[in-house]
C-alpha positions as CSV (number, residue, x, y, z in Angstrom):
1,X,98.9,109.1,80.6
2,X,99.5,111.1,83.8
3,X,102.4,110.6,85.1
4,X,102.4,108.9,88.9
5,X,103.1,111.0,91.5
6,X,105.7,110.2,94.2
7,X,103.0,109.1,97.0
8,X,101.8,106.7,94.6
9,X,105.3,105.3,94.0
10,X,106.0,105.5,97.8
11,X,102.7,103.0,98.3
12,X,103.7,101.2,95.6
13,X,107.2,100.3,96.8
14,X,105.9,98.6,100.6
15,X,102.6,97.4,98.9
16,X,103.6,95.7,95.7
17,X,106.5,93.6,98.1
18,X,103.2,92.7,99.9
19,X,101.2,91.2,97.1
20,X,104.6,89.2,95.9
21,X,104.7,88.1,99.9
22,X,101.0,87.3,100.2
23,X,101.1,85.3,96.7
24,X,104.5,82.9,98.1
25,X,102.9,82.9,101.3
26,X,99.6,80.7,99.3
27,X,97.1,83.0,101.5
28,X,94.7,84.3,98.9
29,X,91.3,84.1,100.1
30,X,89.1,82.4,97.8
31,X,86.3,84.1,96.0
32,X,82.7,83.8,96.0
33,X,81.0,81.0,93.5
34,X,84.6,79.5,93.4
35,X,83.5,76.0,92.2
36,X,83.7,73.7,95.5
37,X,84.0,70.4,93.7
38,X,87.1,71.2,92.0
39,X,90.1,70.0,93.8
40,X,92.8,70.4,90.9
41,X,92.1,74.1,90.5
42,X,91.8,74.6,94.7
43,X,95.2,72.9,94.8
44,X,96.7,75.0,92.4
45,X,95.3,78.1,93.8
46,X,96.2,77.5,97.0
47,X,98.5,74.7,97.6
48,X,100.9,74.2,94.7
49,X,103.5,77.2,95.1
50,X,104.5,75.3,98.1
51,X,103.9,71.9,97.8
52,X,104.6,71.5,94.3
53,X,102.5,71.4,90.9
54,X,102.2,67.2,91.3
55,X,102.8,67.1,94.8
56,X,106.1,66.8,95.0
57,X,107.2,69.2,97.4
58,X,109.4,72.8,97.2
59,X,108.7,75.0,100.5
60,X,106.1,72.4,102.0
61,X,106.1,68.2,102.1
62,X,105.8,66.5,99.5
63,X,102.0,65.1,99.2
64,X,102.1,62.8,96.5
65,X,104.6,60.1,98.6
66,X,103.1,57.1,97.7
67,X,104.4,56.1,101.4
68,X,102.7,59.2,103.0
69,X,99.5,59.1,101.4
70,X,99.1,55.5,102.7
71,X,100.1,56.3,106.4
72,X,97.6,59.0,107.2
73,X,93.6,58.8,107.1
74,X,91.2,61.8,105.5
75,X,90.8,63.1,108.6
76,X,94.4,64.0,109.4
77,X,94.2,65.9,105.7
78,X,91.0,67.5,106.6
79,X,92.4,69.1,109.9
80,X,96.1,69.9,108.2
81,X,94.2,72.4,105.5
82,X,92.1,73.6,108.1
83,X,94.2,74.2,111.2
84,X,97.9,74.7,109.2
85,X,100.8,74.5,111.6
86,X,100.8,77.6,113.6
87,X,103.9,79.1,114.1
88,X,105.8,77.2,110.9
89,X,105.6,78.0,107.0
90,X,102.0,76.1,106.7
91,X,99.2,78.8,107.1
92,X,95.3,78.0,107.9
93,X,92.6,77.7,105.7
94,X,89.3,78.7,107.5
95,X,87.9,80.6,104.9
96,X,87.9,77.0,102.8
97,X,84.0,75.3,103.1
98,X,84.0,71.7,104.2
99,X,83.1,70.8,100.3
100,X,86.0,72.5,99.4
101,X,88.3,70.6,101.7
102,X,86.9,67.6,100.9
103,X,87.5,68.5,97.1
104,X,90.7,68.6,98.2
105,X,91.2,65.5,100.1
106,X,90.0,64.0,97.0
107,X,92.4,65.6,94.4
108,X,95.7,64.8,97.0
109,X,94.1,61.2,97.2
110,X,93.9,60.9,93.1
111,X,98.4,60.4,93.3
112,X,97.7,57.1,95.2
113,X,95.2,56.2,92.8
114,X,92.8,56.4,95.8
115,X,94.4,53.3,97.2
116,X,92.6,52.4,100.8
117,X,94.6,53.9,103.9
118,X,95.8,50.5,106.0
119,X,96.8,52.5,109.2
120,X,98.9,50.2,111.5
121,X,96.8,48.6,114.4
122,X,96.4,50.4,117.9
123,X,99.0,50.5,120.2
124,X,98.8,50.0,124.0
125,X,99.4,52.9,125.7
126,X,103.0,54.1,126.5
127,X,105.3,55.3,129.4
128,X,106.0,59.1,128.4
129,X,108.8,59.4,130.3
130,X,110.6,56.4,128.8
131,X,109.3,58.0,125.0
132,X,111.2,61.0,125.6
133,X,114.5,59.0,126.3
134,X,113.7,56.9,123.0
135,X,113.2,60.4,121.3
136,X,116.7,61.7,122.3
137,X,118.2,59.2,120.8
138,X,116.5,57.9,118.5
139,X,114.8,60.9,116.4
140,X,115.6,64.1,117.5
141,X,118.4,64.1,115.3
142,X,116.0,64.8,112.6
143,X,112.9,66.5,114.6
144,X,114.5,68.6,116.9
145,X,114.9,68.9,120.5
146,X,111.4,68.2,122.1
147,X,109.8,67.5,118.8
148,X,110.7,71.3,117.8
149,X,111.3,70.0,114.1
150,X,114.1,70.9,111.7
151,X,115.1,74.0,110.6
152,X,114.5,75.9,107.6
153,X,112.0,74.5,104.1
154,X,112.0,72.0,102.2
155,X,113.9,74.0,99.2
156,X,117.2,72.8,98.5
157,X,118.7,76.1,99.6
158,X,117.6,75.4,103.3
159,X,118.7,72.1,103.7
160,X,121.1,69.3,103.5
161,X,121.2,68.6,100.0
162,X,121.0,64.9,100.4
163,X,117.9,65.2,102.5
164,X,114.6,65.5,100.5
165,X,112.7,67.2,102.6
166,X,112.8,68.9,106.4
167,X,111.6,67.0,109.0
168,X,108.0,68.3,110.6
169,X,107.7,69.8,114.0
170,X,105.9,67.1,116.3
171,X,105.2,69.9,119.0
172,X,102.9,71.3,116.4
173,X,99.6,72.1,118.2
174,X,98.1,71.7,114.2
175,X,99.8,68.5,113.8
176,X,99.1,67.2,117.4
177,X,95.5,68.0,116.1
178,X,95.2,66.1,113.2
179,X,97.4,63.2,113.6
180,X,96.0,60.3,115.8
181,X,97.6,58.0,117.6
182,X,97.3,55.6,115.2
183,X,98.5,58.3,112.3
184,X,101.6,58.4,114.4
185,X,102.3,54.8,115.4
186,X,101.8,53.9,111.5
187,X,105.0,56.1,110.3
188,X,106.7,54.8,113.4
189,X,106.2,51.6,112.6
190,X,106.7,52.1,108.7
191,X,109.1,54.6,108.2
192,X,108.2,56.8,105.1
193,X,110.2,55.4,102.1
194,X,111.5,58.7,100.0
195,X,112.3,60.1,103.2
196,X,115.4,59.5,105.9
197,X,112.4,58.6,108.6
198,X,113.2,54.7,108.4
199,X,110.9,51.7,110.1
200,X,111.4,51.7,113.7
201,X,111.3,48.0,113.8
202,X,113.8,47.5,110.9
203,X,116.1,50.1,113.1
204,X,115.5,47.4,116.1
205,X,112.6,48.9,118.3
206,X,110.3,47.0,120.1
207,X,106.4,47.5,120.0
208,X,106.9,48.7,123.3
209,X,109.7,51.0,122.3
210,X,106.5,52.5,119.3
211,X,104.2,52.9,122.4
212,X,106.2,54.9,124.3
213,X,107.6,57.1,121.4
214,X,103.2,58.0,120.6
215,X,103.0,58.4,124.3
216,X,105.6,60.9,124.6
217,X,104.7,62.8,120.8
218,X,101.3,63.2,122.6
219,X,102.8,64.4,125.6
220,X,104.0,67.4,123.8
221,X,101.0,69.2,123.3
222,X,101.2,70.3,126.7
223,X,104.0,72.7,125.8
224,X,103.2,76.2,124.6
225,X,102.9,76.5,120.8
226,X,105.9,78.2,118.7
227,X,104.0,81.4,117.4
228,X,104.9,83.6,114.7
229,X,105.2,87.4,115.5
230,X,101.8,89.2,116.1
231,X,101.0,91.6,113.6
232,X,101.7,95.4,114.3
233,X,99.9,98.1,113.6
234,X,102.7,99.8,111.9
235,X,102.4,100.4,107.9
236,X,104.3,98.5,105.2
237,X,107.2,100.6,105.3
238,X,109.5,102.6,107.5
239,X,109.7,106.4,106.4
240,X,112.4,109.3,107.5
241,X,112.0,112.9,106.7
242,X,114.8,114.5,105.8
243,X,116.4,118.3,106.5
244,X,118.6,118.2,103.6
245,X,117.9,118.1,99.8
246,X,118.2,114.5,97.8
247,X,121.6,114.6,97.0
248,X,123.3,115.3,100.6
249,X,120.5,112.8,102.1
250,X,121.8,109.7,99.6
251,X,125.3,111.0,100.8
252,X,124.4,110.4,104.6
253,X,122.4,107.6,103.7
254,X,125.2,106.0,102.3
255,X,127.1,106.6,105.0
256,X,125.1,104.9,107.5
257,X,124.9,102.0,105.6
258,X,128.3,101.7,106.0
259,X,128.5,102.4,109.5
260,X,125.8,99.7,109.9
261,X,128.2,97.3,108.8
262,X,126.4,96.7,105.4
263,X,127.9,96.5,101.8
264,X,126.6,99.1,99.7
265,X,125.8,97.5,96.3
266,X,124.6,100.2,93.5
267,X,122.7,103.5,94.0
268,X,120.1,104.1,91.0
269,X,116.9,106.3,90.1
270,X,113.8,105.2,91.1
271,X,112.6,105.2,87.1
272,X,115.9,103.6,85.8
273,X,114.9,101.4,82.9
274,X,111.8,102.3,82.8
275,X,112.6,105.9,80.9
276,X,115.3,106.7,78.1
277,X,118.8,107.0,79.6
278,X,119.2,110.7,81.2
279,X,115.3,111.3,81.2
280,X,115.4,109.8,84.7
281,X,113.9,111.8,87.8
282,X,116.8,112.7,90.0
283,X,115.0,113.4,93.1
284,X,113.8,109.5,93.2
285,X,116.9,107.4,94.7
286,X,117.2,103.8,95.3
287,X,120.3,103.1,97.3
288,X,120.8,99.2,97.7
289,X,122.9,97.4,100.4
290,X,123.1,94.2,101.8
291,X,125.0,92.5,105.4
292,X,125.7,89.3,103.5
293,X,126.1,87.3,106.7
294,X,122.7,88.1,107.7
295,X,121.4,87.2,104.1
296,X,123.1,84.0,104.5
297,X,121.5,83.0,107.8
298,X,118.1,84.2,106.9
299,X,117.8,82.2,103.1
300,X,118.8,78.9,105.2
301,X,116.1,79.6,107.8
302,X,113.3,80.4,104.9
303,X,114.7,81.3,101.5
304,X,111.3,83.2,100.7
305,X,113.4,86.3,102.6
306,X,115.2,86.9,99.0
307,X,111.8,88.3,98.0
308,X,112.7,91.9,99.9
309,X,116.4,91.1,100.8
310,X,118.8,93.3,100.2
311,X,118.1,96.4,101.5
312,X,116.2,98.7,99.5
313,X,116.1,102.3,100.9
314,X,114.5,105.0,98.0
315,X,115.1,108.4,99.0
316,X,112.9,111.0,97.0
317,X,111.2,114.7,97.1
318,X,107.4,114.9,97.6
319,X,105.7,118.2,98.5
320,X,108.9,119.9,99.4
321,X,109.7,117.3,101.5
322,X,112.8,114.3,101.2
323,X,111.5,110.8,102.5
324,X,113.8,108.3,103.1
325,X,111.6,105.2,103.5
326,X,112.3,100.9,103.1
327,X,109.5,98.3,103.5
328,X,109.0,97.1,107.1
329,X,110.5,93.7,107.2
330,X,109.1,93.5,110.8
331,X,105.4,93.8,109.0
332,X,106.5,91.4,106.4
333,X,107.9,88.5,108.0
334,X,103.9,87.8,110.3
335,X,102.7,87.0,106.7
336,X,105.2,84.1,106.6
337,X,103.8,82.1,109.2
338,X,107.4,81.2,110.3
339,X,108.4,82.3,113.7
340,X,112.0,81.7,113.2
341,X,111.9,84.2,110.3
342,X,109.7,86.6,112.2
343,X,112.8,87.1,114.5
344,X,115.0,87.6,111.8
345,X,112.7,90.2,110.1
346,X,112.8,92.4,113.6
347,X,116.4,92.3,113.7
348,X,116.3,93.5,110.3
349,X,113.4,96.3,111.0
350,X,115.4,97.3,113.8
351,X,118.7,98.0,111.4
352,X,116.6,99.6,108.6
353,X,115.1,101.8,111.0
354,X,118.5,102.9,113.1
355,X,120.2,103.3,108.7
356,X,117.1,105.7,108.2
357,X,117.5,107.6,111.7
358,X,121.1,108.1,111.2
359,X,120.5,109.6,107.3
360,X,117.6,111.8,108.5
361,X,118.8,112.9,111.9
């Protein structure tokens, strides 16, 4: 077999962090004749890497929660697949037919053993102003300033270990869309048992007190969305050309990871492992490096970051020419659907891109 060339290893390094990305991310676009009736194999294909194999919940809520499945109707389920939650971990599903939501519907709805949905009875309506006062101090504590929701997944790496899951962003224009009034008053005025949300009543809040807390979680659609990070029309990844030869570019390279503040970890070929020991191509580089710190802060915020963290920069001769080239977190981090991690992955584009300058100036 022919060996690859270097521009096919130089696509392969951005695109193949792509296709792990796009797979975590559960936005595969379903193909033609998929069967629309069959909601265990939709689920898997596009629900289960985040909300769990039986519903139980990883990166997205837990679906099977015998407390949740009787506290919101089919159409609150219908709009969630459909409309996602922009600007959170939760993408759309518009290329989905109505059959194959329903399918769906149907397969979530099999963990309650299709018990009926007894939503709680209609409120009267509420004083806004005196909800948001409630909402300080009663629930933001859990959901964030404003409804803004907590921070970081539902893994255990991004999250208080005692608490099973993070609590939902209320400002969500996708949740504000699918959850009535009624959907909202009933986990008010239940609580969700497996969850810290407790019964508003059994914490000692009137009916009133509900009312006013729906009136001011409706109130927030009003307030602009939280959107993820456009995409760009840059490429994958970000590529230098060097003036020197491999050797003296790994050297500078290596030394502006350094002055970047960043812990360089191991320098290897690019076909380590993968050809007997001393066969390797020494004009294809892979110098690793890491700012720990930042590492830190980014897994808490959305641990799906580890799938391109460190910092892998590959430095290699193609056509006379030395690239020094890393993926493009920046590119990366719109396919997460999480704006909070989108503005970690342009901090990071914006130090891969000054490490590359400085080696190939």
């Amino acid at each position: 077999m022919e060996r690859k060339t270097a521009a096919s290893q130089l696509k392969t390094h951005g695109f193949f962090a792509l296709a792990a990305l796009m797979l975590w991310s559960c936005i595969a676009i379903a193909g033609p004749g998929r069967p629309a009736a069959d909601g265990a194999r939709l689920y898997v294909h596009y629900c289960a890497a985040c909300h769990g194999e039986r519903g139980r919940g990883g990166i997205g809520l837990p679906l099977s929660l015998p407390s949740f499945l009787a506290g919101v109707d089919d159409g609150y389920l219908r709009q969630t697949i459909r409309l996602g939650r922009p600007g959170r971990i939760m993408p759309a599903f518009p290329q989905l037919h109505g059959n194959q939501i329903d399918a769906l519907v149907r397969y979530i709805r099999h963990w309650s053993g299709n018990r009926p949905v007894m939503l709680a009875a209609a409120g009267k309506p509420g004083n806004a102003v005196r909800g948001a006062t409630l909402f300080s101090a009663r629930c933001a504590i859990c959901h964030g300033a404003n409804g803004v929701g907590g921070e970081g997944t539902g893994v255990t790496l991004s999250r208080p270990r005692s608490q099973p899951i993070m609590a939902p962003a209320l400002d969500n224009p996708g949740f504000l869309a699918s959850a009535s009034d009624r959907v909202i008053r009933t986990a008010l005025v239940r609580g969700r048992t497996g969850t810290p949300m407790r019964s508003a009543l059994k914490q000692g809040l009137s009916e009133r007190d509900i009312d006013d807390l729906v009136a001011y979680v409706r109130s927030l659609q009003y307030q602009p969305p939280p959107r993820a990070a456009a995409p760009r029309d840059e490429g994958p990844d970000i590529v230098g050309v060097s003036p020197d030869g491999v050797t003296a570019t790994v050297a500078r390279l290596k030394e502006a990871v350094e002055a970047a503040n960043m812990r360089l970890i191991r320098v290897q070929y690019l076909d380590q492992g993968f050809v007997p020991a001393g066969k390797e191509n020494r004009k294809q580089v892979i110098v690793y490096s890491c700012d720990f710190g930042f590492l830190n802060t980014a897994l808490q915020v959305d641990p799906r970051v580890g799938l391109f963290l460190p910092c892998r920069v590959t430095v290699l001769q193609h056509h006379g020419k030395v690239l020094v080239m890393s993926v493009n977190p920046k590119r990366l981090g719109t396919l997460f659907n999480d704006a909070a991690l989108s503005r970690l992955c342009d901090q990071m584009y914006r130090k891969y891109r000054d490490i590359i300058e400085e080696a190939t100036f």
